[in-house]
Predicted model as a PDB file, atoms N, CA, C, CB and O in Angstrom, pLDDT in the B-factor column:
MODEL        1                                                                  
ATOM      1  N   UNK A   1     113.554 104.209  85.119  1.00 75.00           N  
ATOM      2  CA  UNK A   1     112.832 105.413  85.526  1.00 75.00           C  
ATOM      3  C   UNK A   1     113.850 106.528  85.749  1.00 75.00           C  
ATOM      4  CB  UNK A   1     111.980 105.160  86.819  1.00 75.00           C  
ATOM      5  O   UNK A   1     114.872 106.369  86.416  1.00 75.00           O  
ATOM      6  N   UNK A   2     113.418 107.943  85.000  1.00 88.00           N  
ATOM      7  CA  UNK A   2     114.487 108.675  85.323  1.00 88.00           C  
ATOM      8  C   UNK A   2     114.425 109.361  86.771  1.00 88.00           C  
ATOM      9  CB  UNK A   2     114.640 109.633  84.269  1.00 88.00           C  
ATOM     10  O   UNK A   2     113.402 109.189  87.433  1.00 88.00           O  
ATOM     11  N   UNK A   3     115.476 110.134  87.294  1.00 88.00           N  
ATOM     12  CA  UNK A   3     115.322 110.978  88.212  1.00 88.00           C  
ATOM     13  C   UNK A   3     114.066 111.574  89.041  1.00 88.00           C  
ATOM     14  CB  UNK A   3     115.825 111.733  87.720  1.00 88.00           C  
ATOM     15  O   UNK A   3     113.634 111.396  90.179  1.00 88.00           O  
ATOM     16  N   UNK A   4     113.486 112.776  87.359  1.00 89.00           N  
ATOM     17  CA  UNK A   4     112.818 113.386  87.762  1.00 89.00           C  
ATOM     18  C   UNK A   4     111.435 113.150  88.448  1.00 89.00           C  
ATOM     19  CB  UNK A   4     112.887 113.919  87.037  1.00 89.00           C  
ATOM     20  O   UNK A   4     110.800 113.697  89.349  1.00 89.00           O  
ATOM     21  N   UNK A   5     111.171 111.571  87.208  1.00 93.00           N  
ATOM     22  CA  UNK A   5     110.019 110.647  87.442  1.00 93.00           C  
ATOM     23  C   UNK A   5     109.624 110.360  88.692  1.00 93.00           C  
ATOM     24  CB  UNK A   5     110.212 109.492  86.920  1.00 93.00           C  
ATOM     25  O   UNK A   5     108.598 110.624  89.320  1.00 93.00           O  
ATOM     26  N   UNK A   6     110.607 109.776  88.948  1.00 93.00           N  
ATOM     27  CA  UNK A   6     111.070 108.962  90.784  1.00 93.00           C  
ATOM     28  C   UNK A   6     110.919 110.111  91.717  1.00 93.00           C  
ATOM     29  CB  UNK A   6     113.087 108.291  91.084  1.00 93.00           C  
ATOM     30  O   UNK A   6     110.312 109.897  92.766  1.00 93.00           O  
ATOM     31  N   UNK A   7     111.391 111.307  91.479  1.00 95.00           N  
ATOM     32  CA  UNK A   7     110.875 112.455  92.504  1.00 95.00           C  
ATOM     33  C   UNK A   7     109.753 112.602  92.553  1.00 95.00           C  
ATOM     34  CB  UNK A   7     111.243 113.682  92.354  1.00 95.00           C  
ATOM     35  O   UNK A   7     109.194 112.469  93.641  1.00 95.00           O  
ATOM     36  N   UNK A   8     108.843 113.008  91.124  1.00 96.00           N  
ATOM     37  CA  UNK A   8     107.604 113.428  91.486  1.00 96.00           C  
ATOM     38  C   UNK A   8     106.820 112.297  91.950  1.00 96.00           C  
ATOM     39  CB  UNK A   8     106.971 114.109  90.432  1.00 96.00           C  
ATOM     40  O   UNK A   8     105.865 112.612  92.659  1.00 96.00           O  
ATOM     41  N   UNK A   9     106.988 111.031  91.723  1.00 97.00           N  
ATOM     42  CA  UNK A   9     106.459 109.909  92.489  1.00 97.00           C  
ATOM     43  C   UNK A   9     106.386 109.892  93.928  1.00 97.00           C  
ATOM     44  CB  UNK A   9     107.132 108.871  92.188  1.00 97.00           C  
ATOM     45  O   UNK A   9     105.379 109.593  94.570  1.00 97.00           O  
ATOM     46  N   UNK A  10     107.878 110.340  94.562  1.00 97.00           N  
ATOM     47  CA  UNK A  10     107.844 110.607  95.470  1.00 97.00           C  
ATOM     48  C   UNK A  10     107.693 111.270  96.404  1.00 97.00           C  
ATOM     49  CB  UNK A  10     108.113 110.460  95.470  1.00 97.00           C  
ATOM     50  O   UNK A  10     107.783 110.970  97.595  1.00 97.00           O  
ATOM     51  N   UNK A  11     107.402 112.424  95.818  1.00 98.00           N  
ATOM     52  CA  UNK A  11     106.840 113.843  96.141  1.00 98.00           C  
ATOM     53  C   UNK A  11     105.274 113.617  96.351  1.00 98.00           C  
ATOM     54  CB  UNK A  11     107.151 114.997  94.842  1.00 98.00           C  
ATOM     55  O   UNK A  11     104.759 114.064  97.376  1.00 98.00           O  
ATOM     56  N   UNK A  12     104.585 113.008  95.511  1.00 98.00           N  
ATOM     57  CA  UNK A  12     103.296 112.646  95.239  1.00 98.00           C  
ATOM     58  C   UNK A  12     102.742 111.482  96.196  1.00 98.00           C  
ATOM     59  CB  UNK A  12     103.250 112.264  93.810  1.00 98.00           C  
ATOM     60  O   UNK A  12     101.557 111.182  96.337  1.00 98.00           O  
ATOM     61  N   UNK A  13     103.664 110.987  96.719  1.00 98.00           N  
ATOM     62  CA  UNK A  13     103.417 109.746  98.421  1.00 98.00           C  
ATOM     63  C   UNK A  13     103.743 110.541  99.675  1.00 98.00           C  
ATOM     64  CB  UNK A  13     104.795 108.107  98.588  1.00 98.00           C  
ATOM     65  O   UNK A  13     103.347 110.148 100.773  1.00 98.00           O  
ATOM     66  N   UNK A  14     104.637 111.930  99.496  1.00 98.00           N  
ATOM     67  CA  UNK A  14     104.874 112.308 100.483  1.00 98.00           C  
ATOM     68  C   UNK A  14     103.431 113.240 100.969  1.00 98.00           C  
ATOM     69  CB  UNK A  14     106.217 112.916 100.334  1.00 98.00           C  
ATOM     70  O   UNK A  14     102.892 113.430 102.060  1.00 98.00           O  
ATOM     71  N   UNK A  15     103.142 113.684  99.591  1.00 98.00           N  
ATOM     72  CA  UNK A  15     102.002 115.012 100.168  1.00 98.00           C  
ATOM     73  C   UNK A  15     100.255 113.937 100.319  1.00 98.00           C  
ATOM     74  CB  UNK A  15     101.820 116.834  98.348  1.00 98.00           C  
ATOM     75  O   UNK A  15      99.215 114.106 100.957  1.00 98.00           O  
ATOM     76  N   UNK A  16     100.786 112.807  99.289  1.00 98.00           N  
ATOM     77  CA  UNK A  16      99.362 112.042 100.205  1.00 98.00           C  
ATOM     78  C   UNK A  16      99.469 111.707 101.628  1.00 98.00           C  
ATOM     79  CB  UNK A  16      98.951 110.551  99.631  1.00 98.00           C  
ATOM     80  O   UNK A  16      98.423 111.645 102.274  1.00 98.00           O  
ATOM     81  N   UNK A  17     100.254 111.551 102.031  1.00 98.00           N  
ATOM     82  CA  UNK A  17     100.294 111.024 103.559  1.00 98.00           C  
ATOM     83  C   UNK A  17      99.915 112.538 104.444  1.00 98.00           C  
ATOM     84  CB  UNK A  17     102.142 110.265 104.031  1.00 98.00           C  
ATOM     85  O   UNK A  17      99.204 112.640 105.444  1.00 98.00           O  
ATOM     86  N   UNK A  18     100.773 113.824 103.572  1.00 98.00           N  
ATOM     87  CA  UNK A  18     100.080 114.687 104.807  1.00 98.00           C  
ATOM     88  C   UNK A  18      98.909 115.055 104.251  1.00 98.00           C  
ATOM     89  CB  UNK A  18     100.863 116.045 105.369  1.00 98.00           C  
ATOM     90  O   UNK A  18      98.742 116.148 104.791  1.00 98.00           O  
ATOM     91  N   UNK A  19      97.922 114.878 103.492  1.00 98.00           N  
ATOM     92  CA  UNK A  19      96.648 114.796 103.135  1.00 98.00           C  
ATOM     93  C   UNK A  19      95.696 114.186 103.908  1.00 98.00           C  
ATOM     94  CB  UNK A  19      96.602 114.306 102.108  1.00 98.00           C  
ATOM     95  O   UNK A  19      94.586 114.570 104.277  1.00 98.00           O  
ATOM     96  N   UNK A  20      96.510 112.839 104.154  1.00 98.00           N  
ATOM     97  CA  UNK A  20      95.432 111.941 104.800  1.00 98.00           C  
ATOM     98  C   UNK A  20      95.455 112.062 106.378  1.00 98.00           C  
ATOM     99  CB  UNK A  20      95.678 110.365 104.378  1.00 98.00           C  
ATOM    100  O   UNK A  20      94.645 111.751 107.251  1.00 98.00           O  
ATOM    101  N   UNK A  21      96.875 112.716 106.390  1.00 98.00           N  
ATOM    102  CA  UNK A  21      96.967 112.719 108.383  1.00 98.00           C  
ATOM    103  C   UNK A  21      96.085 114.005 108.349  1.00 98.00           C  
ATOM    104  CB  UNK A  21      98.989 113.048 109.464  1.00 98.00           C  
ATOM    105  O   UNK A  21      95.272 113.691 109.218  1.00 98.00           O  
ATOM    106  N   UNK A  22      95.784 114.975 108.018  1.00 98.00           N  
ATOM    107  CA  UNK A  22      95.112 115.771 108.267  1.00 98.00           C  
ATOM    108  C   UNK A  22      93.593 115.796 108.029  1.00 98.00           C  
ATOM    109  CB  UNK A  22      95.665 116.523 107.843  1.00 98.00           C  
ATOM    110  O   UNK A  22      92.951 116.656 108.633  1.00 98.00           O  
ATOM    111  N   UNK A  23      92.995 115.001 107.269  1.00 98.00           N  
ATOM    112  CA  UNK A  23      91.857 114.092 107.203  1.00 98.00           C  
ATOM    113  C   UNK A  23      91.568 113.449 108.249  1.00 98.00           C  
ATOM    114  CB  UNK A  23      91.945 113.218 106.326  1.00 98.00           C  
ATOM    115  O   UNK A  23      90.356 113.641 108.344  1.00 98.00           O  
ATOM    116  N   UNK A  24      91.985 112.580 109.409  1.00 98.00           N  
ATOM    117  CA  UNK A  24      91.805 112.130 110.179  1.00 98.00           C  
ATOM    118  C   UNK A  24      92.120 112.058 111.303  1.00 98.00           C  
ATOM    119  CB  UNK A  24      91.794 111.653 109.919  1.00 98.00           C  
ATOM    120  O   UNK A  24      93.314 112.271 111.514  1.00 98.00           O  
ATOM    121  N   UNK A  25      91.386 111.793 112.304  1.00 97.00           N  
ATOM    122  CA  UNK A  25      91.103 112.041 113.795  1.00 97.00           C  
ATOM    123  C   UNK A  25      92.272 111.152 114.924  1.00 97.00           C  
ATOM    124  CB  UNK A  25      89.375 111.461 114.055  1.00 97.00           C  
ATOM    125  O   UNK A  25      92.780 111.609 115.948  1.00 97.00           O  
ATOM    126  N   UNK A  26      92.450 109.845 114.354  1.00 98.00           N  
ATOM    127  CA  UNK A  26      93.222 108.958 114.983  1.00 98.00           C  
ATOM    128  C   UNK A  26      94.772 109.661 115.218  1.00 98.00           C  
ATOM    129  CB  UNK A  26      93.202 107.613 114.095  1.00 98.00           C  
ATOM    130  O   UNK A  26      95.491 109.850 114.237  1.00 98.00           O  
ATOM    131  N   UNK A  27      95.146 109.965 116.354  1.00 98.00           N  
ATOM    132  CA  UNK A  27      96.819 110.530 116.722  1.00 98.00           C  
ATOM    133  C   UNK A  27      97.147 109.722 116.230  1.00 98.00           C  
ATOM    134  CB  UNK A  27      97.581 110.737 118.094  1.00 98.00           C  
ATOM    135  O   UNK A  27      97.378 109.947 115.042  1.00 98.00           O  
ATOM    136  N   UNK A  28      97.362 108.509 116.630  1.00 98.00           N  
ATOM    137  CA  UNK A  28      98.245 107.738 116.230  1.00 98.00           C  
ATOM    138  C   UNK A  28      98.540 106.963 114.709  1.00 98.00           C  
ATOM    139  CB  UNK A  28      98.086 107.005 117.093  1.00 98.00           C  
ATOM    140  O   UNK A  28      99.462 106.168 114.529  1.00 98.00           O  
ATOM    141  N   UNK A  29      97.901 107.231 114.040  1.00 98.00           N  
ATOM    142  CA  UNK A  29      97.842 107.418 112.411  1.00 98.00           C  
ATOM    143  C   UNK A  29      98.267 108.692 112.003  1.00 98.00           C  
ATOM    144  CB  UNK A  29      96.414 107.253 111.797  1.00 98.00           C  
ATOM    145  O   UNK A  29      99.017 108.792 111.032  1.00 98.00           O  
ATOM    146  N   UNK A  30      97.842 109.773 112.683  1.00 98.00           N  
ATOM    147  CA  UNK A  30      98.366 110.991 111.870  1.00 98.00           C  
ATOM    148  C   UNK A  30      99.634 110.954 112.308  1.00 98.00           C  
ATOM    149  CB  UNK A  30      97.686 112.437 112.082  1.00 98.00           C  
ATOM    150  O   UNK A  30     100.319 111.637 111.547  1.00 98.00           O  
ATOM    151  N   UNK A  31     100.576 110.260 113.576  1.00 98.00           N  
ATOM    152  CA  UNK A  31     101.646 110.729 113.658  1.00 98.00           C  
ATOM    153  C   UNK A  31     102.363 109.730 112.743  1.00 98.00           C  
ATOM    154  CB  UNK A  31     102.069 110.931 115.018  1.00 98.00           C  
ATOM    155  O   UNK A  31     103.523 109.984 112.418  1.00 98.00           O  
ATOM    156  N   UNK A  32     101.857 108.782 112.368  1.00 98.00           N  
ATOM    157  CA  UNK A  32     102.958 107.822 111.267  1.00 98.00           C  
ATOM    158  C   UNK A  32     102.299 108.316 110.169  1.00 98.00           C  
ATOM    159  CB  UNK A  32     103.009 105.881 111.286  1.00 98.00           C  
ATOM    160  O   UNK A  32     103.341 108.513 109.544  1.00 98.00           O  
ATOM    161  N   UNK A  33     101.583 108.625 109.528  1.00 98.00           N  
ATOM    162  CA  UNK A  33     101.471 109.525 108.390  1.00 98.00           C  
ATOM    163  C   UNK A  33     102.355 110.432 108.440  1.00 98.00           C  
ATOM    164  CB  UNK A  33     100.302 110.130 108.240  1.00 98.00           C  
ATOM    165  O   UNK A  33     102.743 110.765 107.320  1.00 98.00           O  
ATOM    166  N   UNK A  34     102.824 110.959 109.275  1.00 98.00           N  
ATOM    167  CA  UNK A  34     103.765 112.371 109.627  1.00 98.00           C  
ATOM    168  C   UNK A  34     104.891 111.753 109.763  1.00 98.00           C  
ATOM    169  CB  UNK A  34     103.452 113.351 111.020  1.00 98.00           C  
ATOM    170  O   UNK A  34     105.762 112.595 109.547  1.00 98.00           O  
ATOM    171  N   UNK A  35     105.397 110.689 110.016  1.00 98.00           N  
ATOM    172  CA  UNK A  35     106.787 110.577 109.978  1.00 98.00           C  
ATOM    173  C   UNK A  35     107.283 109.803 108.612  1.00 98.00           C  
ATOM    174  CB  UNK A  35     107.237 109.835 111.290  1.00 98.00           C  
ATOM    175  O   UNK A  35     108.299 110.040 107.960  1.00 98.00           O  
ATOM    176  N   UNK A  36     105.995 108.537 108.300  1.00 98.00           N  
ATOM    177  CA  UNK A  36     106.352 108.951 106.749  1.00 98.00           C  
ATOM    178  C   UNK A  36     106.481 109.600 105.932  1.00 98.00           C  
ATOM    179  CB  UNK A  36     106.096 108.781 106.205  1.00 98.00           C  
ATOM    180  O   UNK A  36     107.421 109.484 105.146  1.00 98.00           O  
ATOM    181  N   UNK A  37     105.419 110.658 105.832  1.00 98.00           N  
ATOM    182  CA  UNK A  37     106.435 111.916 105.362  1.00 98.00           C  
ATOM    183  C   UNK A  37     107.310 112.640 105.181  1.00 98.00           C  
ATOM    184  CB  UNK A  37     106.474 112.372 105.406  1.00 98.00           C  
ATOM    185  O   UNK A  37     107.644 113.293 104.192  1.00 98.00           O  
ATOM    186  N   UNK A  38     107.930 112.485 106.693  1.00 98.00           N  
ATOM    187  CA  UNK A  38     108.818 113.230 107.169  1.00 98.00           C  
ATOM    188  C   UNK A  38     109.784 112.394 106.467  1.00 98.00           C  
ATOM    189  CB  UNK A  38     108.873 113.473 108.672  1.00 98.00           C  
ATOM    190  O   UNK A  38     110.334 112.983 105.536  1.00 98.00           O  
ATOM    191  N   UNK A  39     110.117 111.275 106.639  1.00 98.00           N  
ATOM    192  CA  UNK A  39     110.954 110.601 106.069  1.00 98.00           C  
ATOM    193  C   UNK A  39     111.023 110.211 104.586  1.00 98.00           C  
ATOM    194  CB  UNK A  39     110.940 109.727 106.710  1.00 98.00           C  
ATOM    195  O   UNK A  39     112.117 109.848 104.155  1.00 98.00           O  
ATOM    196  N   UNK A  40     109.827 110.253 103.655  1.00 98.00           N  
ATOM    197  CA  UNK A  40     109.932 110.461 102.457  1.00 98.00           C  
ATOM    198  C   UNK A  40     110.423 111.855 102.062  1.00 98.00           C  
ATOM    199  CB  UNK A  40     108.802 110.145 101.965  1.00 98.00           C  
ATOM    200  O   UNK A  40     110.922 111.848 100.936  1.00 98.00           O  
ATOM    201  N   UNK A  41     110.424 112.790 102.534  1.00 98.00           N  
ATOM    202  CA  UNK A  41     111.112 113.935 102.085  1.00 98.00           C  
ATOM    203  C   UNK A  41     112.603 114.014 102.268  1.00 98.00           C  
ATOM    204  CB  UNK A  41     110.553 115.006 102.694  1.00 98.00           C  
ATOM    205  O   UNK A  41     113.241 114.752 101.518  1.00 98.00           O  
ATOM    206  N   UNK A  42     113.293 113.226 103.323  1.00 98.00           N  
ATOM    207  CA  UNK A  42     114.552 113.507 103.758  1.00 98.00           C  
ATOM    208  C   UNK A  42     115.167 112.192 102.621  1.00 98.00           C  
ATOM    209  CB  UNK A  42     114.787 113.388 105.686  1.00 98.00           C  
ATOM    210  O   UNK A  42     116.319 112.349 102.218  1.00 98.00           O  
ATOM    211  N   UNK A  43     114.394 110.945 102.137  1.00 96.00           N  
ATOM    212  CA  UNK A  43     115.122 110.458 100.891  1.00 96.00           C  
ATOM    213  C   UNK A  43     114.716 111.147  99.744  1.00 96.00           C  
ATOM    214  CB  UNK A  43     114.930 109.027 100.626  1.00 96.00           C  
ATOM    215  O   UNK A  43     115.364 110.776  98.765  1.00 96.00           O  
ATOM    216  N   UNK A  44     113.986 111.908  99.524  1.00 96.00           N  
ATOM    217  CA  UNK A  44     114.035 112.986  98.266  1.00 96.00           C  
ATOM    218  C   UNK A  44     114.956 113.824  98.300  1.00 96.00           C  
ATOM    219  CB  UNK A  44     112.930 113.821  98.088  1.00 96.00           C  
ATOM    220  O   UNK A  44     115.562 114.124  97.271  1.00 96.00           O  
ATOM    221  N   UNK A  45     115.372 114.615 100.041  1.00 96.00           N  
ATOM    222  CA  UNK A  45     116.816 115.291 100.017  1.00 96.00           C  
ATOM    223  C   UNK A  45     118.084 114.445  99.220  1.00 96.00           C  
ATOM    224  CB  UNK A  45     117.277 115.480 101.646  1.00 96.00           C  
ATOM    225  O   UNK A  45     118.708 114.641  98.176  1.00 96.00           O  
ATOM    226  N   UNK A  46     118.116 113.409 100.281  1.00 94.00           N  
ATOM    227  CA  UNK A  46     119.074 112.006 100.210  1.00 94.00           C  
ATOM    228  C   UNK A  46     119.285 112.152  98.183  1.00 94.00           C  
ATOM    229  CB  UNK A  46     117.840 110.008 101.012  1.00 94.00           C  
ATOM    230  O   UNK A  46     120.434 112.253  97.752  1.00 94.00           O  
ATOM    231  N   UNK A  47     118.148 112.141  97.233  1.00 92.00           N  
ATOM    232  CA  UNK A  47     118.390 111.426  96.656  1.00 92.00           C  
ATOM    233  C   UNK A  47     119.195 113.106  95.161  1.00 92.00           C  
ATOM    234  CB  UNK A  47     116.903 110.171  96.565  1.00 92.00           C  
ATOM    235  O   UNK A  47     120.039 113.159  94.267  1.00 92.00           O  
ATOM    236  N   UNK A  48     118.191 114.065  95.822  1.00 93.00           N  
ATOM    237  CA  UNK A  48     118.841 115.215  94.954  1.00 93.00           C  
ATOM    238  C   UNK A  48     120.368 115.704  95.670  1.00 93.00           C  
ATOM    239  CB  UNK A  48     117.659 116.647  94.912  1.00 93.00           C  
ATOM    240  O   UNK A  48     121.185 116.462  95.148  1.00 93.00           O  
ATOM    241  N   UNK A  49     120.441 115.273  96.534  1.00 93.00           N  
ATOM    242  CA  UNK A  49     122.093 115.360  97.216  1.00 93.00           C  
ATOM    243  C   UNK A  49     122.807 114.719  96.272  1.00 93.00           C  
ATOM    244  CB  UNK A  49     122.439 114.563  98.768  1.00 93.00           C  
ATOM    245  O   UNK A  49     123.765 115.269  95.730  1.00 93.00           O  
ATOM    246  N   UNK A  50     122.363 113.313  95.932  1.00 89.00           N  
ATOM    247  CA  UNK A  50     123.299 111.838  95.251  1.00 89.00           C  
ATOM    248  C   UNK A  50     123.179 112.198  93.583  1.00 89.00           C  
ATOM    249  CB  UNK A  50     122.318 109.847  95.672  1.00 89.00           C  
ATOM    250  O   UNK A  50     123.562 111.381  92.745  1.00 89.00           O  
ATOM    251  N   UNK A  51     122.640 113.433  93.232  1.00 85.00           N  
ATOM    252  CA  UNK A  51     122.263 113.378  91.891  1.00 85.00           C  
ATOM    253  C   UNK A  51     122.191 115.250  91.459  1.00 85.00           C  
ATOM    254  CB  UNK A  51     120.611 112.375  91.777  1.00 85.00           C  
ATOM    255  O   UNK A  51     121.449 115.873  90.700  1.00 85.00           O  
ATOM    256  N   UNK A  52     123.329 115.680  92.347  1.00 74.00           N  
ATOM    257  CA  UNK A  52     123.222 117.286  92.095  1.00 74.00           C  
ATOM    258  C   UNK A  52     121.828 118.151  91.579  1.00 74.00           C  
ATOM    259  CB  UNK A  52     124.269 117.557  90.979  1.00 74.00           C  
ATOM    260  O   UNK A  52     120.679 117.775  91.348  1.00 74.00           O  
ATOM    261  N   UNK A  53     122.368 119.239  91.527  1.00 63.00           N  
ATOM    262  CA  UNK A  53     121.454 120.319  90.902  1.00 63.00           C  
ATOM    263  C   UNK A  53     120.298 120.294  89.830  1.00 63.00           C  
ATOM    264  CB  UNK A  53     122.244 121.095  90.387  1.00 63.00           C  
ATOM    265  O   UNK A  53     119.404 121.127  89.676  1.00 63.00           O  
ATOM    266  N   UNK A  54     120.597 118.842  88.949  1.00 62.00           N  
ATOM    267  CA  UNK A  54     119.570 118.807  88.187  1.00 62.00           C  
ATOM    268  C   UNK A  54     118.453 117.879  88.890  1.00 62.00           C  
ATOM    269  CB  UNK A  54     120.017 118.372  86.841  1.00 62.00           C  
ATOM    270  O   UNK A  54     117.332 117.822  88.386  1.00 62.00           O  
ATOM    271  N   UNK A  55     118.620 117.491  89.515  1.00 61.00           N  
ATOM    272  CA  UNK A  55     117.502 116.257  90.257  1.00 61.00           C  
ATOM    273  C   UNK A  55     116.554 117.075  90.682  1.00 61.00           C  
ATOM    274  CB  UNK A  55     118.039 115.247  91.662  1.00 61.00           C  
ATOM    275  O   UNK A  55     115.393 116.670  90.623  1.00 61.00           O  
ATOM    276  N   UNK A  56     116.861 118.541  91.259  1.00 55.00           N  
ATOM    277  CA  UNK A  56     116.170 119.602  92.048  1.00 55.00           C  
ATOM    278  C   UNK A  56     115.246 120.010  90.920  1.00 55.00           C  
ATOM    279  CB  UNK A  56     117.162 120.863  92.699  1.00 55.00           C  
ATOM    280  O   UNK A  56     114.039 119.780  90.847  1.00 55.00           O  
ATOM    281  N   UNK A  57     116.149 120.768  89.896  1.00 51.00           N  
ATOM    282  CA  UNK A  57     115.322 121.491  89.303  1.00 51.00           C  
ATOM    283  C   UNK A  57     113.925 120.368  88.167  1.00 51.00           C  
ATOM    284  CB  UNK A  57     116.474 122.575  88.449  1.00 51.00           C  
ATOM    285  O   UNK A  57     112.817 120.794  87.840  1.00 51.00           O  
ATOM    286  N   UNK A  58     114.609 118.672  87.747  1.00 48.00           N  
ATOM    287  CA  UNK A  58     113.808 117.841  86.532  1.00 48.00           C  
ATOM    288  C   UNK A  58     114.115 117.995  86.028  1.00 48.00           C  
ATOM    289  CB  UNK A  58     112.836 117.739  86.037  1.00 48.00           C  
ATOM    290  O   UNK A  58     113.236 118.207  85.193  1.00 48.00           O  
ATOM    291  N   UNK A  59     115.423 118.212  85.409  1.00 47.00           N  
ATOM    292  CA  UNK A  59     116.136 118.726  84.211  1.00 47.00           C  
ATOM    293  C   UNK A  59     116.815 117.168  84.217  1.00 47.00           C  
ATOM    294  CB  UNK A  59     117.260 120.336  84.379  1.00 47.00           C  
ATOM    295  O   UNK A  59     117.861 117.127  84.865  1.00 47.00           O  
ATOM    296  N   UNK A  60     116.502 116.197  83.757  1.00 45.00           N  
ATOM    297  CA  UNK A  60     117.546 115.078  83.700  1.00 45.00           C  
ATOM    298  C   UNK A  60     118.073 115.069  82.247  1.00 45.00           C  
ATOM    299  CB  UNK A  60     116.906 113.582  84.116  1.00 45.00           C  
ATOM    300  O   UNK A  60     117.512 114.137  81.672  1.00 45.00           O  
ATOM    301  N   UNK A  61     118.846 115.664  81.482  1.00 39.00           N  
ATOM    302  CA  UNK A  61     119.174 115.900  80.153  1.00 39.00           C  
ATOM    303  C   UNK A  61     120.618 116.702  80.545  1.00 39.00           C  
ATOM    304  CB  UNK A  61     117.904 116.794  79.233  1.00 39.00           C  
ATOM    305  O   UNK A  61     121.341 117.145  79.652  1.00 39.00           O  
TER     306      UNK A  61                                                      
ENDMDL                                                                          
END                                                                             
């Protein structure tokens, strides 16, 4: 799987989770919806850090 793939995959688990915490009533679901998020975004940082400038833009070529 390239780069870019694996980002938007992961981009695409991060914004379902804040989809669904905001869908629902339970605190305590929306706040681990929210920190999975939170934490799927900081290994999407993690991973365009480990893989420069093109990881950002999907340019894996």
């Amino acid at each position: 799987m390239e780069t870019e793939e694996l980002l938007a995959k992961m981009r695409g688990r991060v914004e379902q989770c804040r989809r669904l915490a905001r869908a629902i009533t339970d605190q305590k679901a929306v706040d681990v919806l929210n920190q999975m998020a939170d934490e799927g975004e900081a290994d999407i940082a993690r991973l365009i850090a480990e893989n420069g400038p093109r990881a950002r833009s999907g340019d894996a070529n």
